[in-house]
N, C-alpha and C positions, 0 to 999 in steps of 0.2 A: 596416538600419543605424539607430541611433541618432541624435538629433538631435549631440547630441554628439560621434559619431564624425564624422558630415558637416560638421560645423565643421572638427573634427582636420585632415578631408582636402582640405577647400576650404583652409582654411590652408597644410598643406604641398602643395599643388597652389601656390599665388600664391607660396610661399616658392622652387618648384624653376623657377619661372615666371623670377624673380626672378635665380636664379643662372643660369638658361640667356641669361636676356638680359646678366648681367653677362660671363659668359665671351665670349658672341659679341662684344659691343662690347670687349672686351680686346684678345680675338683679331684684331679688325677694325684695331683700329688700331696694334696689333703689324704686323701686314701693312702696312699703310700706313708708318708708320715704318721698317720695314727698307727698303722699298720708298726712299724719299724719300732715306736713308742711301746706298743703291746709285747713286740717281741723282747723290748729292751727290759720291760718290767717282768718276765719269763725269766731272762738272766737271772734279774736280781735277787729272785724269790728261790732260784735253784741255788746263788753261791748262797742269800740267810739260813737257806735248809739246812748248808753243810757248815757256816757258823755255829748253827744251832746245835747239829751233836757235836761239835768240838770238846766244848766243857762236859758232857757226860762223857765220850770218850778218854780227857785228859784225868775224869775221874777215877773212871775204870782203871786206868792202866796206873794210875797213882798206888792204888792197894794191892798194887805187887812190891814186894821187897825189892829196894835195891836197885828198881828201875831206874834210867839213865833222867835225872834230873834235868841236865841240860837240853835234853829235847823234849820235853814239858813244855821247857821253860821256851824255847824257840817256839813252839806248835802254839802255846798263846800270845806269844808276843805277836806274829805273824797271823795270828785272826783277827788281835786288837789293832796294829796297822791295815790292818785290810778292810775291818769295819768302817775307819777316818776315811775313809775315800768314795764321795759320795760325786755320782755323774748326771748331769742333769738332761734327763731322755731331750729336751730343745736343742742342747748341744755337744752331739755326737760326735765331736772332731776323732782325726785317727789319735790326737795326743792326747785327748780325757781317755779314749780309751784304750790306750795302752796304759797310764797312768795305771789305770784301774784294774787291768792285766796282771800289771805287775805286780799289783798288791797280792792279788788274787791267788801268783804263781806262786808266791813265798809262802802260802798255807798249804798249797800241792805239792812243794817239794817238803814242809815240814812235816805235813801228813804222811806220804810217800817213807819218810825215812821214820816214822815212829812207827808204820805201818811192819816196813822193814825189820827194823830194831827187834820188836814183839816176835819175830822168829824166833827168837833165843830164851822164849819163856813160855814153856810149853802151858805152865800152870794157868799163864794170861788164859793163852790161845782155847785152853779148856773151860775157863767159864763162856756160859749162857752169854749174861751180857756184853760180853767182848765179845763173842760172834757176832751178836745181831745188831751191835752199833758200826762193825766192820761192814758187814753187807749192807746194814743203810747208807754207811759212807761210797761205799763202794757205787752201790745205787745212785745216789745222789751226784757221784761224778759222770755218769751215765748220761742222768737229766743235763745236766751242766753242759758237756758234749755238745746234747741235740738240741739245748735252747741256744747254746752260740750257732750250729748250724741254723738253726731256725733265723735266728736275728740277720746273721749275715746274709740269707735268702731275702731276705724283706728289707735289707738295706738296697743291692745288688737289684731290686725290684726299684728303688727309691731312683737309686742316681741314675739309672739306664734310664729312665723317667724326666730327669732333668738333665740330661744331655741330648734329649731328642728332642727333632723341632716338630713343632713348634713351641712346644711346652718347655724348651729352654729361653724361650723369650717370656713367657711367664714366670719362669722360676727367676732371671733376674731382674726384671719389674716389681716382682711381689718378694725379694731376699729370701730366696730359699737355698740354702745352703748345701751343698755334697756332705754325705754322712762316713764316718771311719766304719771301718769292719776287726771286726775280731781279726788275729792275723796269728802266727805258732810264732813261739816266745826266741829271741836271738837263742841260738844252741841250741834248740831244739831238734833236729836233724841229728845230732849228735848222740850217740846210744849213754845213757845214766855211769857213773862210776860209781859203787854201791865200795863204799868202806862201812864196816861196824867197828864202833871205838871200844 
């Protein structure tokens, strides 16, 4: 070989070098981003779950005498804002998703305190279907839980992904973004103060 051709081929040798590293960090963070998208539609399906027994719950507890209206009235209002806020899995910033956090958090402190409340009526506590829409709820916060752990694991997969090189010179070539994570709500460190009115 020529000196010439050995140039030619060290050339298109660091050129194919070049495209196999681009593909791979594409690839990689193709997978990661579906990945994180999956986990994000897990969220969303565990907070409609707990949408969804809201109004059988607020029913239930309606047909006790004398129940505290006001916190009906907060425990729906606080599903109906929380419903309005819709995150769109392409754009995970940390502020859509605290946006969306905080929607979220106003149905678990409204839940929490109607949850609360219902101590002081035994009558509730003794139906059937109050049981078993409590432990679904209950349940359902569980799920909730371990799909935000889950999401956060596969965002945390996402961006260690796009901070690593090479595949950070892919990620800003091809505009791929850092993803928010769930995060615990301001105050939350803080033990609950439980008033019954």
């Amino acid at each position: 070989m020529t000196k010439k051709q050995i140039t030619w081929a060290v050339i298109a040798g660091i050129i194919l070098l070049l495209i196999f590293f681009m593909w791979s960090g594409y690839n990689k963070l193709v997978n990661f981003d579906e990945l994180s998208k999956n986990k994000w539609a897990n969220v969303e399906s565990d907070y409609q779950r707990r949408s969804d027994l809201i109004p059988n719950l607020v029913n239930t507890v309606k047909g006790v005498a004398n129940f505290e209206k006001n916190t009906l009235k907060e425990v729906v209002e606080a599903r109906a804002s929380a419903t309005q806020i819709k995150v769109n899995p392409d754009d995970l910033t940390p502020a859509k998703i605290e946006q969306f956090q905080k929607a979220q958090g106003q149905i678990s402190n409204a839940l929490g305190k109607l949850l609360m409340i219902t101590e002081n009526y035994p009558q509730l506590k003794a139906t059937e279907s109050f049981r078993d829409l409590q432990a679904q709820i209950e349940g359902t916060e569980n799920r909730i839980k371990v799909s935000r752990n889950d999401f956060n694991e596969s965002i945390k997969d996402y961006n260690r992904a796009m901070r690593r090189f090479p595949t950070i010179i892919v990620a800003k070539l091809l505009d791929f973004n850092m993803k928010g994570y769930f995060q615990a709500e301001s105050g939350a460190e803080k033990a609950p103060e439980v008033k019954f009115e």
